[in-house]
C-alpha positions in Angstrom: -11.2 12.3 17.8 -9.0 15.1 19.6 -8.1 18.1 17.6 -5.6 18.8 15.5 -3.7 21.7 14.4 -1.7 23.3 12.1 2.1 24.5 12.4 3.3 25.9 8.9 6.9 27.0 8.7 6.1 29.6 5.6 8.0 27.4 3.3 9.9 28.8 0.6 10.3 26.2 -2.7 12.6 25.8 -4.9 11.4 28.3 -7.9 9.5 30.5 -5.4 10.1 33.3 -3.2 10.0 34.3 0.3 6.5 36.7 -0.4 5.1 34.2 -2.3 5.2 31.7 1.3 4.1 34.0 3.1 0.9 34.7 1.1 0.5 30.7 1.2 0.8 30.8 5.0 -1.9 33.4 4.8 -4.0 30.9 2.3 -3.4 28.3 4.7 -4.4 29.8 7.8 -7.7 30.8 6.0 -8.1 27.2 4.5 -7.3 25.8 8.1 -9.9 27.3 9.6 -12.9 26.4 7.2 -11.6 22.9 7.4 -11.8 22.8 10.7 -8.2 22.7 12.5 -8.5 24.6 15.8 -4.7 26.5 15.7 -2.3 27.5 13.0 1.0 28.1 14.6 4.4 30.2 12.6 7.6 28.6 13.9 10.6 31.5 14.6 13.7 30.2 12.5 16.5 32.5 10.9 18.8 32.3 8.0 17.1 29.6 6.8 16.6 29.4 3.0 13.8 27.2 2.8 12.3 29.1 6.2 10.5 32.9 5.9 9.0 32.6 9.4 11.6 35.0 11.1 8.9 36.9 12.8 6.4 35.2 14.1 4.1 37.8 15.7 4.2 39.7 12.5 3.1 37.2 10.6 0.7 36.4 13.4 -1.1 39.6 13.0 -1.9 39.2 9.1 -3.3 36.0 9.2 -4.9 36.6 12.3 -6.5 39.7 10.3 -7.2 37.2 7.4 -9.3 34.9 9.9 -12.1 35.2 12.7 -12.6 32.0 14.4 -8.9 29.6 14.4 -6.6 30.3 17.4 -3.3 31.8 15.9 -0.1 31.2 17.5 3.8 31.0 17.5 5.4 27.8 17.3 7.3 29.1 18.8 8.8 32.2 19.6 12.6 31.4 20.7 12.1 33.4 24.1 16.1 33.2 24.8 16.7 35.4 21.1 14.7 38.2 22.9 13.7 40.6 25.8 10.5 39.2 27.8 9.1 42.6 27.8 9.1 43.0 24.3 7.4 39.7 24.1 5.1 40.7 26.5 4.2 43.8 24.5 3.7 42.4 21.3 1.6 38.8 22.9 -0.6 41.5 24.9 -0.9 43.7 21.9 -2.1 40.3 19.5 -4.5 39.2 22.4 -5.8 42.9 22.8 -6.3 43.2 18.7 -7.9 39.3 18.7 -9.2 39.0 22.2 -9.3 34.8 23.1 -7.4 33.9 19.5 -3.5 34.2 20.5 -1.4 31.5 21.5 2.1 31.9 22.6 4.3 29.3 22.4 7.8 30.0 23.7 11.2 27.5 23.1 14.5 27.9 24.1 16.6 27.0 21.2 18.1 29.6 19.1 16.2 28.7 15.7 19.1 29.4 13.9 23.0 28.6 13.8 25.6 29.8 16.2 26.7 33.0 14.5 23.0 34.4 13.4 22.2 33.5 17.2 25.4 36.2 18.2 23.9 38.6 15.8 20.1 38.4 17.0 21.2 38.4 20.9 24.4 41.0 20.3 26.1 39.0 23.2 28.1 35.6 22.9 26.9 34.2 25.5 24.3 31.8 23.7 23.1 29.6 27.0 19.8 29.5 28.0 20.2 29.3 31.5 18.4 32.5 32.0 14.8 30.7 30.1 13.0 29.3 33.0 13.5 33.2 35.2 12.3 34.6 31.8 9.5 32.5 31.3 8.3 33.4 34.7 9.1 37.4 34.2 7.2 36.9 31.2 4.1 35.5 32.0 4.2 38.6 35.5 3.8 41.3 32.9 0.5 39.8 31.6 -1.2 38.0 34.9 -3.9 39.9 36.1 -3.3 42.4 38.9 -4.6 45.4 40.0 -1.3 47.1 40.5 0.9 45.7 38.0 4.7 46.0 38.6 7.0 48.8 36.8 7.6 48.0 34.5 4.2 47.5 33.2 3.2 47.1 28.9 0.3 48.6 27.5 -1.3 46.5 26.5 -0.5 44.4 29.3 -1.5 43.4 32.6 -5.1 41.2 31.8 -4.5 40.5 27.8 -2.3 37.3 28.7 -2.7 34.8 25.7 -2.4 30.8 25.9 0.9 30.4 27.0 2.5 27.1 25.9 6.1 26.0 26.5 7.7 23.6 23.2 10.5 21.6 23.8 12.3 18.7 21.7 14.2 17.4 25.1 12.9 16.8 28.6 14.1 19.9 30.4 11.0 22.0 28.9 9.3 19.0 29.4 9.5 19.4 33.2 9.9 23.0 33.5 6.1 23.0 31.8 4.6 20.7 34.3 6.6 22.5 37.3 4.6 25.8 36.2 1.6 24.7 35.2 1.7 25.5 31.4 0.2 23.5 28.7 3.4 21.3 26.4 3.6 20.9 22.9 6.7 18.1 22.1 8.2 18.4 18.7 8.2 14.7 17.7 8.0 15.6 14.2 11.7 16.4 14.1 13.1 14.7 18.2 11.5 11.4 18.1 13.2 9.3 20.7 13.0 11.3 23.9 9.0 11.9 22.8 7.8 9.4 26.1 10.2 10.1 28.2 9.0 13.8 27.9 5.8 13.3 28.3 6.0 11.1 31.7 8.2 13.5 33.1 5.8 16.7 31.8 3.0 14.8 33.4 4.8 13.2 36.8 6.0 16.8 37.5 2.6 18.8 36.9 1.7 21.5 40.0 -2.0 23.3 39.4 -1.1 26.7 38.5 -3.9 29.5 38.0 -3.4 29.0 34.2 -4.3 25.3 33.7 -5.2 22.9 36.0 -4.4 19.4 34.9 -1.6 18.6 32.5 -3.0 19.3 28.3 -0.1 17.4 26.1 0.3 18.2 22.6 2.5 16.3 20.2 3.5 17.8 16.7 3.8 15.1 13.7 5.0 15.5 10.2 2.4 14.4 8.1 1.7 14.0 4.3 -1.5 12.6 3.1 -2.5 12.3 -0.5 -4.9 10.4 -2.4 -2.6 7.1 -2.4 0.5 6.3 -1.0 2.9 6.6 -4.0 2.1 10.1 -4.4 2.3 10.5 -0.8 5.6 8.9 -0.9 7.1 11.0 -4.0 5.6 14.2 -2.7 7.4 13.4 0.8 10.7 13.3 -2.1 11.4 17.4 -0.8 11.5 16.7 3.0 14.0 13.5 2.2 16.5 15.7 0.1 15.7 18.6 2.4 17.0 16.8 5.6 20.0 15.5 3.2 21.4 19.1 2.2 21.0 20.3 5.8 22.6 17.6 7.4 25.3 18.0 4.8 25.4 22.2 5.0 24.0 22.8 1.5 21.3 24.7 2.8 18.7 25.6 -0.1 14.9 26.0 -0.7 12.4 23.2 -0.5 13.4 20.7 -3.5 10.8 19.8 -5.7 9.4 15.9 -5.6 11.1 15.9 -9.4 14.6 16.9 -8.2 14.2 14.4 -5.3 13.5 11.8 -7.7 16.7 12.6 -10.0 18.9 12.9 -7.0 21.0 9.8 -6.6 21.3 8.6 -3.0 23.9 6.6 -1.9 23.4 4.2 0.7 24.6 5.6 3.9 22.4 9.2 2.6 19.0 7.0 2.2 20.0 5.0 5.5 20.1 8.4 7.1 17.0 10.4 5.5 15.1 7.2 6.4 16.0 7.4 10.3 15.4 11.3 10.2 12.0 10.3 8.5 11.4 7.6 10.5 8.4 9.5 12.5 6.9 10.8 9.6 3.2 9.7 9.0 2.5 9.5 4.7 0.5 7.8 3.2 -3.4 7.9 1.8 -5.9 9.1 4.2 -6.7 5.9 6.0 -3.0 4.9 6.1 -2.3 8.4 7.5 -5.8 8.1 10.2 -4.1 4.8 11.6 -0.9 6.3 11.7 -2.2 9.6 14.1 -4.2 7.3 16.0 -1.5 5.0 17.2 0.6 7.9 18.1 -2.7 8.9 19.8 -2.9 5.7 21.9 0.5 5.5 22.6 1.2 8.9 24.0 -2.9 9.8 25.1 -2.2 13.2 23.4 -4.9 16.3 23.6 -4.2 17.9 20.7 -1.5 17.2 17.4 -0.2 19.6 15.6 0.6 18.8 12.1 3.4 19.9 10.3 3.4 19.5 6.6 5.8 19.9 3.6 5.5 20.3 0.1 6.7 21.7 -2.4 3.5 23.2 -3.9 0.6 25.2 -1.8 -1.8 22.9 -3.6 0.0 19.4 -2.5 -0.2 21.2 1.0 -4.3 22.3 1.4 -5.0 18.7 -0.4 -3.0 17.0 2.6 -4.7 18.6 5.2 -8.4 18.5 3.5 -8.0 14.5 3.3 -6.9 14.2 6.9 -9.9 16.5 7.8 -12.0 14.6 6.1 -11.0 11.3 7.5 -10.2 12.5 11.0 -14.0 14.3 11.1 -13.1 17.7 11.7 -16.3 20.1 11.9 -15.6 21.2 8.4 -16.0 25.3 8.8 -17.3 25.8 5.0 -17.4 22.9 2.8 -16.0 25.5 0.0 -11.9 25.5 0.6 -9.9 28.1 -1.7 -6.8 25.6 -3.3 
């Protein structure tokens, strides 16, 4: 069985707060680890009511602080929103803090809407073009050298983390394999262009001296539960979710119960059930099958598994029962819930 990871988005329910996610990101991370998942990534999203992971390395630091063995890591930090050198700073500081722990994974969308975007970059220019020459600059900071250029962090030149690029269309796609870097694709919420990335990732991969054969991973939304109708009502948030997003009525999580009493019309369920279509619920064997087509069909080295709910304890018993079936080597048999 490959390994599989976590990517929690410090989810912010319905009834809850923003400090009480981050404290169950924290739970998670520690849970994570004594189950036996090798990462734990924070995504970098903004303005988002249902979102508190707006800053990734800070949250990076506390759960890496809460841990001692899982690899910790942004998924990812939304390089274009920021400076490389202050990226470079903080990445080198993490790795120097948690030598061999910290993963940085860098994306080039702006995490957020149009008009947050203009406030977080102070420019209206909101292109990307620039990502590829920052990626690059990026990285220089970190490589080891003996005479580093100026500017030069400290921390800095020789405390270069895993440096992943994430994309959701091909151009990261090819841009990872043109430099070398390991790829994570975010099937979980850009389904249709997930083989198409992946040949080009892997048709376009030069040696580089960071990796030196192409390492895929794909991230999956995933519910698992201890039969499929709870699976299937617990996966009630993420449907209504997608539906107030799509629609601009941006909220926290839902609960399974206000799924439940919402009344779809036709063309909503048609479309929650497209956006869903990816999705992997079910009881643990259901769920096992479901991971290991997508691991036959794509001959992924890693998943990363992204689950919602609306509870903390819905969320741990998810990933336990995939542990469990998938074999992870189970860190302490004794996980918090």
């Amino acid at each position: 069985m490959i390994p599989l990871s976590v990517l929690d988005l410090a989810t912010v329910a319905s009834g809850s707060t923003p400090a009480r996610a981050l404290a169950e990101t924290t739970r998670m991370a520690v849970a994570a680890e004594q189950l036996g998942y090798s990462r734990i990534w924070v995504a970098e999203h903004h303005a988002m009511a249902a979102v508190a992971s707006s800053a990734p390395a800070v949250i990076m630091a506390h759960i890496a602080n809460a841990t001692t063995t899982i690899r910790i890591g942004s998924g990812g930090v939304m390089l274009p929103n920021h400076a490389p050198l202050v990226i470079a700073e903080q990445f080198a500081t993490l790795e120097a803090l948690h030598p061999g722990r910290i993963d940085l994974g860098l994306g080039r969308a702006p995490g957020t809407d149009h008009v947050t975007a203009r406030a977080l970059r102070r420019s209206p220019d909101l292109s990307a073009n620039r990502f590829p020459d920052d990626v690059v600059e990026l990285i220089g900071y970190l490589l080891p050298r003996e005479r580093p250029p100026h500017p030069a962090p400290t921390p800095g030149s020789g405390y270069l983390p895993e440096v992943w690029l994430l994309g959701s269309s091909t151009f990261s796609a090819q841009l990872a394999g043109m430099l070398g870097l390991p790829f994570s694709f975010a099937y979980h919420f850009a389904p249709a262009l997930l083989d198409e990335a992946l040949e080009l990732y892997r048709s376009n991969f030069t040696p580089s001296t960071l990796l030196d054969r192409p390492k895929a991973m794909v991230a999956v939304s995933v519910i698992c539960a201890p039969s499929d109708d709870e699976a299937q009502w617990l996966a009630g948030s993420t449907a209504l979710n997608i539906l107030q997003r799509n629609t601009g009525r941006m909220g926290p999580l839902p609960s399974p119960d206000e799924a439940e009493a919402y009344k779809f019309t036709p063309e909503e369920a048609a479309s929650v059930r497209e956006s869903m279509r990816s999705h992997v619920i079910g009881d643990a064997a259901s769920v096992r099958d479901g991971l290991n087509d997508l691991v036959a069909r794509t001959s992924a080295d890693e998943l990363m598994i992204s689950t919602r709910t609306h509870t903390y304890e819905a969320r741990v018993q998810s990933f336990s029962l995939l542990a469990s079936t998938w074999g992870l080597p189970a860190r302490n048999a004794a996980v918090r819930r």
